[in-house]
C-alpha positions as CSV (number, residue, x, y, z in Angstrom):
1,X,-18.5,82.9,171.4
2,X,-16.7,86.4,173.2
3,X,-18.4,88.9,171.6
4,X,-17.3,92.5,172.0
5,X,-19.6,95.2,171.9
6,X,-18.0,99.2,172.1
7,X,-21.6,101.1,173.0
8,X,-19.4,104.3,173.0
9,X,-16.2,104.1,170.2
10,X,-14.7,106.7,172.1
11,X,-14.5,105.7,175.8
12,X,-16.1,102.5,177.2
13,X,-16.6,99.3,175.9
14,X,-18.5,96.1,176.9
15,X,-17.5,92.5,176.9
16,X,-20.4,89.9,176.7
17,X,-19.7,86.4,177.4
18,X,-22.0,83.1,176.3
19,X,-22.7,80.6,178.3
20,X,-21.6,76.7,177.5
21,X,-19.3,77.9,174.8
22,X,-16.6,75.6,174.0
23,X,-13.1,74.7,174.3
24,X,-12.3,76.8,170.5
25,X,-13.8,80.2,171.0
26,X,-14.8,82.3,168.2
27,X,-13.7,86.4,168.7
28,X,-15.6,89.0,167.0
29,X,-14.7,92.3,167.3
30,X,-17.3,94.7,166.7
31,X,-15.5,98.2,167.3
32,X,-11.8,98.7,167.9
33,X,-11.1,98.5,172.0
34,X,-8.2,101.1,172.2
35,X,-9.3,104.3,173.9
36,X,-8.3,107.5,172.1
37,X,-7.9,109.8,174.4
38,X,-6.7,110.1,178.4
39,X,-7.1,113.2,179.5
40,X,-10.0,115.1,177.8
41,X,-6.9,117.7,175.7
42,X,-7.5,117.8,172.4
43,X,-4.0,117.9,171.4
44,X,-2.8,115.1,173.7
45,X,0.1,113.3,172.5
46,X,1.2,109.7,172.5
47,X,4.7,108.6,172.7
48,X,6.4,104.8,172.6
49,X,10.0,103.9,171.6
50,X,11.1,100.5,169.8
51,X,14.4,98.7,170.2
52,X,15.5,99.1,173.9
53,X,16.2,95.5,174.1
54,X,19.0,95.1,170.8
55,X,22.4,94.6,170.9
56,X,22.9,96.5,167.8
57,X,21.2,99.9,166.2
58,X,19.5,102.8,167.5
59,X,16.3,103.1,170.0
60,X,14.0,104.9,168.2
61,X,10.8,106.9,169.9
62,X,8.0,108.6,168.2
63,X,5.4,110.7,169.1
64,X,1.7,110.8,167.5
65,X,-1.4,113.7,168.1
66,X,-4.3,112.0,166.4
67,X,-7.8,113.9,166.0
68,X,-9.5,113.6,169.0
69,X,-12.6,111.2,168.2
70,X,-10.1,109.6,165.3
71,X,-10.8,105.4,165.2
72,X,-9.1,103.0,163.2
73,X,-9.8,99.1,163.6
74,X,-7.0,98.4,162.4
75,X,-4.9,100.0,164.6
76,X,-3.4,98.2,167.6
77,X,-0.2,97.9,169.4
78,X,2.8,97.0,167.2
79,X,4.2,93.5,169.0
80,X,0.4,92.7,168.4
81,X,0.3,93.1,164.3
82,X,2.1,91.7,161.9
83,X,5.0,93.3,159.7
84,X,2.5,93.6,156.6
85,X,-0.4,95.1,159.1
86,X,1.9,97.4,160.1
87,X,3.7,98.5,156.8
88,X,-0.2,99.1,156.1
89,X,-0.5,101.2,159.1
90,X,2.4,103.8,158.9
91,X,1.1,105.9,155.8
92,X,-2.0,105.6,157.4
93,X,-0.7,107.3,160.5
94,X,1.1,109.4,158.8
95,X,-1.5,111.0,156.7
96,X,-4.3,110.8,159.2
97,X,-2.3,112.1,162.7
98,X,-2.5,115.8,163.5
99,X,1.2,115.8,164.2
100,X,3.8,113.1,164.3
101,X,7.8,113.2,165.5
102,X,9.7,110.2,164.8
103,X,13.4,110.2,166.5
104,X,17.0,108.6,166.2
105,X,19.2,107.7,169.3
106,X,21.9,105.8,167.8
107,X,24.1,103.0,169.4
108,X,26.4,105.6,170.7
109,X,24.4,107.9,172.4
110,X,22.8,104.8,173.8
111,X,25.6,103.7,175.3
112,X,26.6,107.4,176.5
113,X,23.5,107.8,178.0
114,X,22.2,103.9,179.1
115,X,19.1,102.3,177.2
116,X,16.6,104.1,179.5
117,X,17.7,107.8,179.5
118,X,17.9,107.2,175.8
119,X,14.2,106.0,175.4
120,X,13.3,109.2,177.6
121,X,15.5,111.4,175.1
122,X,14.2,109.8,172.6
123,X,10.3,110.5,173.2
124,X,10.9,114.0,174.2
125,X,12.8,114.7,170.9
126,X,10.4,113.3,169.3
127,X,7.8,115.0,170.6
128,X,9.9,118.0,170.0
129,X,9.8,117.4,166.3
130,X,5.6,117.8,165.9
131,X,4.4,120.6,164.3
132,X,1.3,120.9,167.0
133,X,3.0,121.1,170.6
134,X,0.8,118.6,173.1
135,X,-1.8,120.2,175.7
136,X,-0.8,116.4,177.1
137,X,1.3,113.8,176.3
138,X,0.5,109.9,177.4
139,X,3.8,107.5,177.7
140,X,4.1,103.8,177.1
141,X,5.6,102.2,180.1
142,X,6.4,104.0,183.3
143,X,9.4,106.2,183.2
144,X,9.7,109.7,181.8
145,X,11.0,113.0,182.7
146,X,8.7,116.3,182.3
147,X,9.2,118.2,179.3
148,X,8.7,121.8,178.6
149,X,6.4,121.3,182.0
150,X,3.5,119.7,180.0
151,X,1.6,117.4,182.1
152,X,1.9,113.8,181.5
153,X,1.2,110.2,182.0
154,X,2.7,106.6,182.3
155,X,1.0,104.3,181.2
156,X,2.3,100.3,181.4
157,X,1.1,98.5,178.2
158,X,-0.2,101.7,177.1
159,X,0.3,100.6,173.6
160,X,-2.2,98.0,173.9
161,X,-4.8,100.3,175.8
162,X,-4.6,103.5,173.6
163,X,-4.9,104.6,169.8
164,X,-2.1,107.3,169.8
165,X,0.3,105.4,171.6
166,X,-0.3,102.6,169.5
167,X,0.3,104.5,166.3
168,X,3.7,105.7,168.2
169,X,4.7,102.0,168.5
170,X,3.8,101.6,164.8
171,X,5.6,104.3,163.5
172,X,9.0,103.5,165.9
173,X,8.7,100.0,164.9
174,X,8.7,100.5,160.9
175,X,11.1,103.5,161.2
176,X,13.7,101.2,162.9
177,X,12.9,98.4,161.1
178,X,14.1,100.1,158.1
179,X,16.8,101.4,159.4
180,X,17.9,97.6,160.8
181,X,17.4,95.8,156.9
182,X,19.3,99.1,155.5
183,X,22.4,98.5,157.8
184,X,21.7,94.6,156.9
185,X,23.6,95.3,154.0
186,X,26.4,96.3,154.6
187,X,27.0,93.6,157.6
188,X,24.5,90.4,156.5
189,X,26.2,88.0,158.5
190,X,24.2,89.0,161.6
191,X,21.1,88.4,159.5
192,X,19.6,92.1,160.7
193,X,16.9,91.8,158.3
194,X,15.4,89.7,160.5
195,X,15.9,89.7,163.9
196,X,16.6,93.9,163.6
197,X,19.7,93.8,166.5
198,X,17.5,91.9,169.4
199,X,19.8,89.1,171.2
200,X,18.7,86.0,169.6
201,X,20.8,82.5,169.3
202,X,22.0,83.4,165.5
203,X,22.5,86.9,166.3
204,X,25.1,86.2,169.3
205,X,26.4,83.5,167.3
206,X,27.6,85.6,164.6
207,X,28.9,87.9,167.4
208,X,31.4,85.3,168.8
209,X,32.6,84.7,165.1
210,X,32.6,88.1,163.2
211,X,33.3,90.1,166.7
212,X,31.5,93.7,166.5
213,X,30.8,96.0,164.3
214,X,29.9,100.1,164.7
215,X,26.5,99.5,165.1
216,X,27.0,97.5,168.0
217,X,26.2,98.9,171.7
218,X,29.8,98.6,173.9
219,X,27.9,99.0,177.1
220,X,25.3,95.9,176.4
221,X,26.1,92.1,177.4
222,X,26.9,91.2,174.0
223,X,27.4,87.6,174.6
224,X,26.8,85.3,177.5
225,X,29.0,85.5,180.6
226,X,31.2,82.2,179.9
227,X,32.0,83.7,176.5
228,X,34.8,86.4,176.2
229,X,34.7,89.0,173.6
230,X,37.3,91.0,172.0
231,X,36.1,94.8,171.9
């Protein structure tokens, strides 16, 4: 058996391994291992985006204060729950965070700006829209720009290593999903419901048969390179 131990809920954690165990080990997790907080600011703000990687819809960024010795065990980075876990998660977010910003960059802009200026954009209006401004804002991945000269961090994977960038994740995640089985409707033959715009087989498919639609980015490598597309 792994058995984790957090000693301190807040900080530090402490990971015990038995001896001889076998082949199918048992994981029991004691106290949530996300940190919840980086730099010691109360008001320290965690941001994330969702949906860099589609071909079709917006990129959409949120940004979460939670109360500074806040714990869920629930909470964890989106790719890492389910869609029910995290349908769960967003009122709980919602209710519990100090401030929260959620923010829109739709296919357009996207392609005015390219996919990474319009995750930046994205966080920082986001973070814009909280009704607490951040003492210190934490950033999944490792690009950002300064805003309003607040000091900040990059962090890669920092969804997986920290509550309020985790409940960022969550909230872009659900927000977009939404948006993705909304727009489903009115196009279903590109199935958006479930894979929500990201390249996949069926997705492309129904690309080289239906062309494009609005929601579609112009600038992105809609279909593979042997296939021509009419745009």
């Amino acid at each position: 058996m792994i058995l984790f131990i957090r000693e301190d809920c807040e900080n530090k954690s402490k990971l015990l391994k038995e001896k001889n165990s076998n082949n199918s080990l048992q994981k029991m997790l004691i106290c949530g291992m996300l940190k919840n907080n980086y730099s010691g600011y109360e008001f320290e703000a965690g941001t994330d985006e969702a949906g860099r990687g589609c071909l079709s819809g917006p990129v959409v960024a949120a940004a979460v204060i939670l109360p500074f010795n806040y714990h869920n065990d629930l909470l964890n980075d989106s790719k890492q729950l389910s869609e029910a876990k995290r349908k769960i998660l967003r009122p709980i977010i919602e209710k519990d965070a100090l401030a929260f910003g959620v923010s829109f960059i739709d296919e357009k802009e996207v392609d005015q700006l390219n996919v990474l200026q319009a995750s930046i954009t994205g966080m920082q209006r986001s973070i814009s829209l909280m009704s607490i401004p951040p003492e210190y804002i934490i950033v999944d991945g490792n690009k950002f720009k300064s805003y309003k000269d607040i000091p900040f961090k990059t962090i890669v994977k920092g969804d997986a290593k920290f509550m309020s960038i985790a409940a960022a994740s969550i909230l872009a995640k659900t927000y977009r999903d939404d948006f993705m089985e909304k727009i489903h409707k009115e196009f279903p033959v590109y199935n958006w419901k479930k894979n929500k715009g990201y390249p996949t087989k069926e997705h492309r498919k129904a690309i080289q048969e239906h062309g494009i639609t609005k929601y579609h980015r112009k600038t992105f490598k809609l279909l593979p390179s042997q296939l021509k597309l009419e745009i």
